[in-house]
C-alpha positions, -999 to 999 in steps of 0.1 A, spaced: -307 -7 611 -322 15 590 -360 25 599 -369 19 559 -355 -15 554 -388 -31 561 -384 -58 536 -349 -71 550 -366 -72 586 -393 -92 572 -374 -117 556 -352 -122 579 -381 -135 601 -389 -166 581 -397 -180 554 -409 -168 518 -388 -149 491 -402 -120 481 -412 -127 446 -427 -162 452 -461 -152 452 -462 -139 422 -466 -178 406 -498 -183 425 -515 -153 439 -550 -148 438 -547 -136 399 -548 -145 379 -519 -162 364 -489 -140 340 -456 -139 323 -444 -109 340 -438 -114 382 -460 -92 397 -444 -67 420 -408 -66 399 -395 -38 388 -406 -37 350 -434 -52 356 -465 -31 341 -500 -35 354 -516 -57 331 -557 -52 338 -578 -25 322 -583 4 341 -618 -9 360 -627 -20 389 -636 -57 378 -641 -92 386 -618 -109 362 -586 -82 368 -558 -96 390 -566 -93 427 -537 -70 428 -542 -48 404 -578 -39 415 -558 -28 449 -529 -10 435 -554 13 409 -574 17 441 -548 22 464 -526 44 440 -555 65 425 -559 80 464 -525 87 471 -516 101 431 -489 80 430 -476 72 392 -486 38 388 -465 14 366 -495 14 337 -485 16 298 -464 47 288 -481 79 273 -450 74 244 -465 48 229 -478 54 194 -508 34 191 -514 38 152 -480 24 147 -475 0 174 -490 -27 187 -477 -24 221 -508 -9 236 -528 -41 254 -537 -53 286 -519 -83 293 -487 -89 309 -458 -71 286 -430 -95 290 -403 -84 267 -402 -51 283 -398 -69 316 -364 -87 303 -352 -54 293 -361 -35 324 -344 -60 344 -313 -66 321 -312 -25 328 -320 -24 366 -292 -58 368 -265 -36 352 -268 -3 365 -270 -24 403 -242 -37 398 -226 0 394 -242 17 421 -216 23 449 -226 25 487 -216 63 492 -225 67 524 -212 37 539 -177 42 519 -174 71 532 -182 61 572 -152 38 566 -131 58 555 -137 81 580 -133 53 607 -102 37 587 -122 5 571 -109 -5 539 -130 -7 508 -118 -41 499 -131 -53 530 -165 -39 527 -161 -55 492 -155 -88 511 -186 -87 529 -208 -80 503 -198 -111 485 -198 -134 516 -235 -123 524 -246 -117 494 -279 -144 486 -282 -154 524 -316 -163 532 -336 -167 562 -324 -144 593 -290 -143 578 -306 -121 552 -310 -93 569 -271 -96 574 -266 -63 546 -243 -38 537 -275 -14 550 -273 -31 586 -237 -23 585 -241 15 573 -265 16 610 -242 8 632 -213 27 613 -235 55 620 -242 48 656 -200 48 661 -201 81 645 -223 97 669 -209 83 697 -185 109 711 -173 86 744 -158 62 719 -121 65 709 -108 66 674 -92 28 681 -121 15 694 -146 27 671 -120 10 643 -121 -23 657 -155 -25 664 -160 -14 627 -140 -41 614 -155 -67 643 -188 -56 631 -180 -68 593 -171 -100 611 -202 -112 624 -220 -140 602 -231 -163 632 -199 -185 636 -182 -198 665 -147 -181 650 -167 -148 648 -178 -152 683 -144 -153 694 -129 -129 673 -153 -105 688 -151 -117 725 -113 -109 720 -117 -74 718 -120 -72 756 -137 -37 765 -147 -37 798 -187 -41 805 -199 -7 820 -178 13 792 -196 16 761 -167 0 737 -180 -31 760 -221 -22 756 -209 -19 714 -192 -53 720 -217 -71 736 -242 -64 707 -222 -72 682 -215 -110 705 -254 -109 707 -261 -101 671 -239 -129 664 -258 -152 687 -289 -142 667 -276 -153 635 -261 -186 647 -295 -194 661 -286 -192 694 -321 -174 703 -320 -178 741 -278 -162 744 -296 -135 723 -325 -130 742 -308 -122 775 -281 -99 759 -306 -73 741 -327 -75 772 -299 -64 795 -288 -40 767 -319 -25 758 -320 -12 801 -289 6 791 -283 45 787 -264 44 750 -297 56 734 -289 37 699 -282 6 722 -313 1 737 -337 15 711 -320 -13 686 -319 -40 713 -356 -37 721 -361 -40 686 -340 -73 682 -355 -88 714 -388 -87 689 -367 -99 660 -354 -129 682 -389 -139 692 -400 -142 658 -374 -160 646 -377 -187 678 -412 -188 672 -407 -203 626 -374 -227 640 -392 -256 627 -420 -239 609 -401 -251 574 -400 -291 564 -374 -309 552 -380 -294 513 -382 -256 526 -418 -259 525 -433 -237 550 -461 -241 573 -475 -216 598 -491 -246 612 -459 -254 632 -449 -219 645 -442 -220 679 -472 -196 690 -458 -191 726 -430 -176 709 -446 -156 688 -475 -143 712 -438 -131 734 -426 -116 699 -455 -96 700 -452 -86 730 -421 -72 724 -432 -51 689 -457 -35 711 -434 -22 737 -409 -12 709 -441 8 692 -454 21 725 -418 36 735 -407 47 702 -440 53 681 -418 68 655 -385 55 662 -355 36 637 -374 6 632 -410 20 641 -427 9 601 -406 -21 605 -422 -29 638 -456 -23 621 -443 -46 591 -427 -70 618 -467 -71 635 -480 -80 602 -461 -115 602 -466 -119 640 -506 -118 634 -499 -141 600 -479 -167 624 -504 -167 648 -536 -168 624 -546 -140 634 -563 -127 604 -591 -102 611 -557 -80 627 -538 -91 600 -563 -78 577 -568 -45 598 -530 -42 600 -521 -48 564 -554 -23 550 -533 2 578 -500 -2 559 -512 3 530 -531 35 533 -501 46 548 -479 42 517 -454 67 513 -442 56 474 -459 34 448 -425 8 450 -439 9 486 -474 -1 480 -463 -27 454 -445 -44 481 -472 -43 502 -494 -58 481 -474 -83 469 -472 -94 506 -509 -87 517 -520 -114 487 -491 -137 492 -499 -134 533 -534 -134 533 -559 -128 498 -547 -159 484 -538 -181 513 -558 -208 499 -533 -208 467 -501 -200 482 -502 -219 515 -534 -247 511 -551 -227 537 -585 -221 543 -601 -185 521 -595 -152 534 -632 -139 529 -638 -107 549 -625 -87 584 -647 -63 601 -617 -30 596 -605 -38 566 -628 -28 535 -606 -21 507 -593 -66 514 -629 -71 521 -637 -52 486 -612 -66 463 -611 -103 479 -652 -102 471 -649 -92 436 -621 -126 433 -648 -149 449 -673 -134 426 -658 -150 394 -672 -183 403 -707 -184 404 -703 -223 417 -702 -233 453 -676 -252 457 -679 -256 502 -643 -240 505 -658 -204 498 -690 -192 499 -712 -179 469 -716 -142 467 -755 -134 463 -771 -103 478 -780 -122 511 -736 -124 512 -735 -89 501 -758 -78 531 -736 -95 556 -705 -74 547 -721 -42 545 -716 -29 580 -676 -39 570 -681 -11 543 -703 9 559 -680 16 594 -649 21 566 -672 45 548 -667 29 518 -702 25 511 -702 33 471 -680 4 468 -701 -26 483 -728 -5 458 -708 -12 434 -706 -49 442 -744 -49 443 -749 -39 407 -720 -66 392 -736 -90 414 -769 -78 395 -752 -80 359 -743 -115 370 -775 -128 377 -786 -110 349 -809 -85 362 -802 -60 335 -824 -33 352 -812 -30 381 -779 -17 365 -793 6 339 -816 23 366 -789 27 390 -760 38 367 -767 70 344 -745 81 316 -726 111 326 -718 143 309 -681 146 323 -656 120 340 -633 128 366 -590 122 355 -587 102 385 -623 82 397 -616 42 392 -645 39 405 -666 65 383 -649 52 349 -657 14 364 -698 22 365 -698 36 334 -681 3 318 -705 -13 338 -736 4 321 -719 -4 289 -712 -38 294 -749 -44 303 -759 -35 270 -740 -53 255 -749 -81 273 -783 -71 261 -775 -74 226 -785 -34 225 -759 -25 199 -769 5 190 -772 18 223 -736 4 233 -717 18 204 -734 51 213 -725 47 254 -686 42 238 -683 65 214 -698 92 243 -671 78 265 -645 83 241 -652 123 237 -651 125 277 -620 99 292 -590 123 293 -569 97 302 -551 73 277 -555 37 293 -593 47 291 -593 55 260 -574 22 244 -599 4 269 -633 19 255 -614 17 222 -614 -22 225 -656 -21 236 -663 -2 206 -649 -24 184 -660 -53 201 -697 -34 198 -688 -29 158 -679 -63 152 -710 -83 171 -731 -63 153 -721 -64 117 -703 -32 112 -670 -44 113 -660 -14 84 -670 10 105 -636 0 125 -617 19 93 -635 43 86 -617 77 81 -631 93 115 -628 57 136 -617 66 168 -604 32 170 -568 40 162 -553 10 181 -531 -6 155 -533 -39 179 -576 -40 175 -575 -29 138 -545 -56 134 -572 -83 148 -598 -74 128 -578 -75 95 -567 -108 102 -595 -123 112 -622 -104 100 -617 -88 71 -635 -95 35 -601 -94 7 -623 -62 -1 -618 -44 31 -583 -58 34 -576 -37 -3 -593 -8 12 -566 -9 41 -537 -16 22 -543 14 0 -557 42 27 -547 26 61 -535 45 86 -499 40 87 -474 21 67 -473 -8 92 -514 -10 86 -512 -12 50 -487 -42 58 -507 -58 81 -533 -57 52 -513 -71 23 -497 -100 40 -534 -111 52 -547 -104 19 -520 -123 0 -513 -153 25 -557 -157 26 -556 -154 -18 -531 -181 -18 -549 -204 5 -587 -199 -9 -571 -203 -45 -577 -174 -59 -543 -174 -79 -556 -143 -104 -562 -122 -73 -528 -127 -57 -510 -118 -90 -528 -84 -90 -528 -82 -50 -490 -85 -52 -487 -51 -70 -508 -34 -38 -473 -29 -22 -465 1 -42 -488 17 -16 -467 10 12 -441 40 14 -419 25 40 -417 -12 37 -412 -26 78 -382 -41 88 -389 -40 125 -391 -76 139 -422 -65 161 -435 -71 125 -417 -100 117 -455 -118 113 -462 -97 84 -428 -97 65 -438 -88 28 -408 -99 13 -415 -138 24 -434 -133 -11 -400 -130 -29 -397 -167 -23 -373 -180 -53 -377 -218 -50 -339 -223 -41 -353 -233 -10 -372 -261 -16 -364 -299 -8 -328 -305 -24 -337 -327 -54 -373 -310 -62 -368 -278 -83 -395 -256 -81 -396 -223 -95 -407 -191 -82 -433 -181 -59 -450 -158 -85 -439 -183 -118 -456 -213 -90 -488 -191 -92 -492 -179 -127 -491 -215 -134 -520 -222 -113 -542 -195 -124 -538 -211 -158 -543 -249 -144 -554 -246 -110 -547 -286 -106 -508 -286 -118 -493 -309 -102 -457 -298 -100 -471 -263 -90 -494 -277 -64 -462 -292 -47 -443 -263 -50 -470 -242 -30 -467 -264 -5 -429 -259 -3 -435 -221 -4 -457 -224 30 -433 -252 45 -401 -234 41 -413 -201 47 -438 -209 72 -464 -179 58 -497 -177 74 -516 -152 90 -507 -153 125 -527 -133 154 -502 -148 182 -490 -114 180 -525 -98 190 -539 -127 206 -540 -112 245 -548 -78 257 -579 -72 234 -603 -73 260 -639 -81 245 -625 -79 213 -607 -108 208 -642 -127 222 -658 -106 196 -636 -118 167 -633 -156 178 -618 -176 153 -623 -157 120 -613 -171 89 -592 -194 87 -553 -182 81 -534 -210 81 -524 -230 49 -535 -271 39 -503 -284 26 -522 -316 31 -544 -310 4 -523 -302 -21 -505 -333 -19 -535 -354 -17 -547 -335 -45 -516 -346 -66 -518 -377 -53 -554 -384 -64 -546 -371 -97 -541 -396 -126 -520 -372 -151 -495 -362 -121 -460 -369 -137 -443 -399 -112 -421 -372 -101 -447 -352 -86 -467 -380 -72 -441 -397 -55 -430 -363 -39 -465 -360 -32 -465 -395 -14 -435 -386 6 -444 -354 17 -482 -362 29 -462 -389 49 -438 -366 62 -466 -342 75 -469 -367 104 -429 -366 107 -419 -371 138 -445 -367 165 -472 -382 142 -492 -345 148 -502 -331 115 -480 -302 105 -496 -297 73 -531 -282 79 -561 -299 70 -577 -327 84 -558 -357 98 -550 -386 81 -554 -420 100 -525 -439 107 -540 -468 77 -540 -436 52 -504 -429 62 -500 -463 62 -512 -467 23 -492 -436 13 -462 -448 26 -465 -487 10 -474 -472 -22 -444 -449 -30 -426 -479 -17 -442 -502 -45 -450 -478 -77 -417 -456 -71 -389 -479 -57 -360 -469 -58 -369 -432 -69 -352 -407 -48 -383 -399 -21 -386 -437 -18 -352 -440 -7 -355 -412 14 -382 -423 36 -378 -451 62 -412 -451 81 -447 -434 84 -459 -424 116 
C-alpha cells in the first residue's frame, strides 16, 4: 500500500465517512461541505470568534506553510459582480463537483494499467474490480485499485519470482474481497511455504482473513510474515498486524443504526494496536506506510480517549502538511475527532492539551462566543486565560493567547485595554493573519464605541495599506458598515468610494437608499449592473409608496443603462418585468398595461379597476425588491442596514381599498372580495403583504361576495376561505 493513502488506511479502521462532519462540526453551520473539493473558505480573513473553527485553523495553518488556500478568486470583478462575500458559495460548489465527477470518471489508472500489462492482467478485469469494490465501507474500503497498484509493484521488484507466478498471484490478488470462495481460490495456488510465491500467497490468504473479519487467522499470518526476509513482506505485514488490531479493537464499536461509539472499543485491543504502530514507526521511521502509521496513531489515541496525545498528535500532523488538500483533510478530521466531539459524538468538550497550542488557540476562540455558562464548558475570563498560558507559552505562541486577552477585553467591554495595546500601523505584512486580525480588532472597538469618525478613518487607512484582495472586500464591508451607522450612507457612492463591492453598494440601494440617491445611481453608477440595481429599487419602491407621477418619469431613467442585463445572477433586478402587458392577469379580469394601470392612478389614485390591476402586476410577476441575493456574506454591514425600507408590495390593501370603496363598479369589488380571500389561499399564511386579516375578516369577505355577487364569475369560483 501506498505510503500516501492515509485517508483509505483510516477509514478502513472504523467508522466515520469522511465528509460527515461537515453537518455538525464545531462551526458553524453551511451549504457548502467543508473540506470538499469546491468548497471555498467562507470567513473573513481574521482571526475571530464567530469564523468557523476550521477556518481559523486552515488561514493559520496555511498562512505558515504559503500554501494557496481555497479563498475567493483574484478574477472576480467586484464592480460587476456580486460574487465577492463571505459566506458559503454554494453554486460554485455544484459546479466544481459536477466538473471534478466528470473528469474522475475519465482519469485512467496509468500506472497500474501498465503493471498489468506487463505481468499479463487484463484491463477488463481490473475494470471488474473497480466496480465490485467500488463504495465498500468499513475495512473493506481500503480494498482499492491503489492497494492493488502496491503489491503489483512489489511482484515487479521481486526478481526470485517467475513470470507464471507473478501472473497468478496478480490475478489471485484481484480476487481477494474476504470470501470463503476467495480463500480457496487462493489456497489453490499451492506454492510451497519457504519459497516466496508461498510468503506472496500466504499474504494475500491473510489479507483475505482481514477483510472477512477473521482478525485472529490474520493476526498470526502477518506476525509470522513480517519475521520474514522478503523486505516488502515484512515491512507491510508489520504494518497490517497494526491495521488488524485496530480493526478488532471498533468490532462492536457501531450499534445496530451504524451509530458509532468509542465508548465500546475494545481498549485491550486497541492499547495492542498501538503497540504495534510504534514498532512499525520505530523500525521504519520513514517507511511505505510511516504518515499512515502517524495517521493510524491518531485514531488509536481517539479510540482510547486519549486526548491530550490526540491533541499533540493531530497539532504534529498538521504542521507537518505537505499540500493544502492535505491540511484540509486534516482538519476536517481533527474537528470531526476531537474540536467538536461534543457535537459530533455527544461527548464531553475538548478544551485544552498541554502541546498543542494552535487546538488550544482556536478551540478557545469557539468557547468564547458564549459568554453563558452552561456546566458542559467552562467560561473564558482572564482567570481561564491565565490557566492556558503556559500551553502557549511552552509552544511559543505567546502573541496569540495575547491576542485572546484583548477579545476577551472587547467582550467585557473594556475598550481600553484594546486601544492601548493595539496601535495603528503604517504598513501590513501580505501574509500576517494575525497582524491584519489586531488591526480589525482596534477597529472594531471603535465602533463598538460609537467613535465614527475615528473608525471610518482606521478603514479607510487600512484600505491604502492591505495589499491583499480578501482584505480589502473585508475592510470594504467595515467602512460601509461605519458610513451607514453614522448617517453618511452617500458617502458609499461617492465618485472616489473605495467601496467598489457591487454586493455592499447593492445592499445599501435596496435598503437604504432615499428614491433621490437611488436616481443619482441609476444615472452615474458604476457599472451597467449598478444603474440596474438602482432602477428596479427605485421603480418597484415608487409603485409601492404611491408615487404613480414619479414612476412614470422614473421609467424613462433606463436610457442610462447602456447594456441592459440578461445574466440570471440578476434575475432579482429584471427591468423588463416593467413591460408587464396585462395579458397575464386572472383569465376573466382584463387589465391593461402596467404603464396605462399607472397613468390611471396618478390621475385617480383610488381607481378601482387600476388598484386591482396593480395587484395583478405584483402577483403575476412577483416584483419586489429582494436582498435574498445579498443577504449573507456582508459582514457588519448587513447588521448595519437591518431592515431598511420596506420592499415588498401590499396587494392586501389594494383590495381592501376597493373593497371599502362605495363607487367600486361590482366587477371590481367582487374581484376585490375574491382576491383578499385568496391571499390566505391555501396555507391560510398571507401572501399578499400587509397585515393579516383574522379568520372572521376572511370569513366576512368570503360570505359577502357570496351574497351581493352570486353567481358572478369570482363567486363561482371560490369554494372556501381559509
Amino acid at each position: 500500500m501506498k505510503h500516501n493513502n492515509v485517508l483509505g488506511w483510516m477509514l478502513a479502521a472504523g467508522s466515520v465517512g469522511l465528509f460527515s462532519q461537515w453537518a455538525q462540526a464545531s462551526s458553524d453551520m453551511g451549504s457548502c461541505p467543508w473540506s470538499a473539493k469546491g468548497c471555498l473558505i467562507s470567513s473573513p480573513p481574521v482571526l475571530d470568534i464567530g469564523n468557523d473553527t476550521r477556518d481559523n485553523l486552515l488561514r493559520l495553518l496555511g498562512e505558515k506553510k504559503a500554501f494557496p488556500l481555497p479563498v475567493l478568486p483574484e478574477s472576480i470583478d467586484v464592480v460587476h459582480s456580486r460574487n465577492y462575500y463571505f459566506a458559503p458559495h454554494l453554486s460554485e460548489w455544484y459546479d466544481h463537483m459536477q466538473d471534478e465527477a466528470a473528469q474522475d470518471a475519465s482519469v485512467a489508472e496509468l500506472p497500474l494499467a501498465m503493471q498489468a500489462r506487463q505481468i499479463g492482467v487484463d484491463d477488463a478485469l481490473l475494470d471488474g474490480f473497480r466496480q465490485q469494490n467500488d463504495g465498500l465501507e468499513d475495512r473493506h474500503v481500503s480494498n482499492t485499485l491503489e492497494s492493488v497498484e502496491q503489491f503489483y509493484r512489489a511482484l515487479l521488484a521481486e526478481t526470485s519470482l517467475t513470470p507464471e507466478q507473478r501472473q497468478s498471484l496478480a490475478l489471485a490478488r484481484l480476487k481477494v474481497n474476504g470470501s470463503a470462495e476467495a480463500q480457496a481460490a487462493i489456497a489453490a495456488l499451492n506454492y510451497p511455504e519457504n519459497t516466496v510465491a508461498g510468503q506472496f500467497q500466504h499474504y494475500l490468504l491473510a489479507a483475505n482473513q482481514f477483510y472477512a473479519g477473521d482478525y485472529a487467522a490474520a493476526a498470526t499470518a502477518f506476525t509470522a510474515l513480517s519475521a520474514g526476509q522478503q523486505p516488502w513482506l515484512a515491512e507491510t505485514a508489520a504494518y497490517m498486524l497494526m491495521r488488524t488490531g485496530l480493526n478488532r479493537s471498533s468490532a462492536n464499536a457501531s450499534g445496530m443504526y451504524g451509530d458509532f461509539d468509542v465508548k465500546n472499543i475494545d481498549k485491550a485491543a486497541a492499547t495492542e494496536a498501538l503497540n504495534q504502530a510504534q514498532a512499525y514507526l520505530q523500525k521504519w521511521p520513514d517507511g511505505l506506510y510511516a504518515e499512515s502509521a502517524r495517521g493510524m496513531l491518531r485514531r488509536i489515541n481517539w479510540y482510547l480517549e486519549g486526548w491530550d496525545s490526540l491533541a499533540q498528535e493531530s497539532e504534529q500532523a498538521l504542521k507537518q502538511a505537505g499540500s493544502v488538500e492535505s491540511l484540509i483533510a486534516l482538519i476536517a478530521e481533527v474537528d470531526d475527532k476531537l474540536l467538536s466531539k461534543d457535537l459530533t459524538r455527544n461527548e464531553a468538550y475538548f478544551l485544552n492539551a498541554p502541546e498543542a497550542p494552535l487546538l488550544t488557540f482556536t478551540q478557545t476562540l469557539r468557547l468564547m462566543r458564549s459568554t453563558e455558562c452552561d456546566g458542559k464548558a467552562p467560561c473564558v475570563d482572564r482567570a481561564y486565560l491565565e490557566q492556558i498560558k503556559p500551553i502557549f507559552d511552552r509552544g511559543q505562541q505567546l502573541p496569540l493567547w495575547q491576542y485572546l486577552t484583548l477579545l476577551l477585553a472587547e467582550q467585557k467591554q473594556d475598550y481600553a485595554t484594546v486601544l492601548d495595546a493595539i496601535k495603528p500601523v503604517e504598513s501590513l505584512p501580505e501574509h500576517d493573519i494575525l497582524a491584519f486580525s489586531q488591526q480589525v480588532l482596534y477597529g472594531d472597538v471603535l465602533m463598538d464605541q460609537k467613535n465614527w469618525d475615528a473608525a471610518r478613518q482606521h478603514w479607510l487607512h487600512l484600505l491604502t495599506i492591505a495589499k491583499d484582495k480578501e482584505q480589502q472586500q473585508m475592510l470594504q464591508a467595515m467602512l460601509a458598515a461605519t458610513l451607514v451607522n453614522s448617517g453618511q450612507t452617500g458617502q458609499i457612492f461617492a465618485a472616489d468610494s473605495p467601496v467598489t463591492n457591487l454586493r455592499y453598494r447593492s445592499l445599501v440601494l435596496k435598503k437604504l437608499a432615499t428614491p433621490d440617491l437611488l436616481r443619482q445611481q441609476v444615472k452615474e453608477g458604476s457599472s451597467s449592473e449598478e444603474k440596474t440595481i438602482a432602477l428596479h429599487t427605485l421603480l418597484v419602491k415608487d409603485l409601492i409608496a404611491g408615487r404613480y407621477g414619479d414612476w412614470l418619469q422614473d421609467k424613462a431613467l433606463g436610457s442610462h443603462i447602456t447594456q441592459p442585463l440578461v445574466d440570471n445572477s440578476f434575475s432579482d433586478v429584471d427591468l423588463t418585468v416593467f413591460n408587464w402587458t396585462g395579458e397575464k392577469a386572472e383569465p376573466g379580469y382584463r387589465c391593461a398595461s402596467l404603464e396605462q394601470t399607472v397613468s390611471t392612478l396618478n390621475a385617480r389614485s383610488d381607481d378601482p379597476h387600476a388598484l386591482n390591476c396593480l395587484g395583478e402586476f405584483f402577483r403575476t410577476t412577483q416584483a419586489k425588491v429582494d436582498s435574498w441575493p445579498e443577504q449573507d456574506g456582508t459582514l457588519a454591514l448587513g447588521a448595519a442596514v437591518g431592515e431598511g425600507s420596506g420592499g415588498a408590495p401590499n396587494r392586501q390593501a389594494y383590495y381592501t381599498q376597493v373593497i371599502q370603496n362605495p363607487r367600486a363598479e361590482p366587477e371590481d369589488k367582487s374581484f376585490a372580495l375574491y382576491r383578499a380571500v385568496m391571499c390566505y389561499a391555501p396555507s391560510g399564511y398571507n401572501d399578499c403583504g400587509g397585515q393579516d386579516a383574522e379568520p372572521a375578516a376572511r370569513k366576512a369577505w368570503f360570505n359577502r361576495l357570496k351574497a351581493d355577487y352570486r353567481g358572478g364569475p369570482w363567486a363561482q369560483r371560490l369554494k372556501y376561505y381559509w
